[in-house]
C-alpha positions, 0 to 999 in steps of 0.5 A: 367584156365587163360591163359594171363593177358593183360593190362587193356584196358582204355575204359573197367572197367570189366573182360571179358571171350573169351571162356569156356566149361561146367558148373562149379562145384556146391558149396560142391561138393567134389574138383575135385575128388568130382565133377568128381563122381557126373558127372559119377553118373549122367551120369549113371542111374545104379550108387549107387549114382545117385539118391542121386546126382540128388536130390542134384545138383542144379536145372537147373544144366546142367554139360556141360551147358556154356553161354559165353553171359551170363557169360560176361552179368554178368560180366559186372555186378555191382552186380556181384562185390558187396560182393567182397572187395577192 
């Protein structure tokens, strides 16, 4: 969620994030209601779906996973910026 958008600082070229919590949703999950069953099907071993989520998400996917370094490092990025139009 953005919560302000200041004036661009002149001596800064990038977006820069101040805090954030858990991962976001992986690609196709369903919108919120889809990733809210993923995260419950996770969560619970006895689910109907666990096992079909688990074997879906992406490796790595840590739900609650968020690294503010690493999110910024990426930000910083000109890679990150490559396939975006002007």
């Amino acid at each position: 969620m953005v919560e302000k958008i200041l004036p661009r600082a002149r001596d800064l070229a990038h977006p820069v994030c101040l805090a954030g919590q858990r991962a976001c949703p992986p690609e196709d999950c369903g919108g919120p209601g889809g990733y809210r069953e993923l995260l419950q099907a996770l969560s619970d071993p006895d689910h109907p779906e666990h096992e079909s989520w688990t074997e879906w998400v992406p490796d790595g996917f840590a739900a609650e996973g968020f690294d503010l370094k690493e999110l910024n490092r990426r930000l910083r990025s000109p890679d990150t910026y490559a396939d975006w139009e002007d």
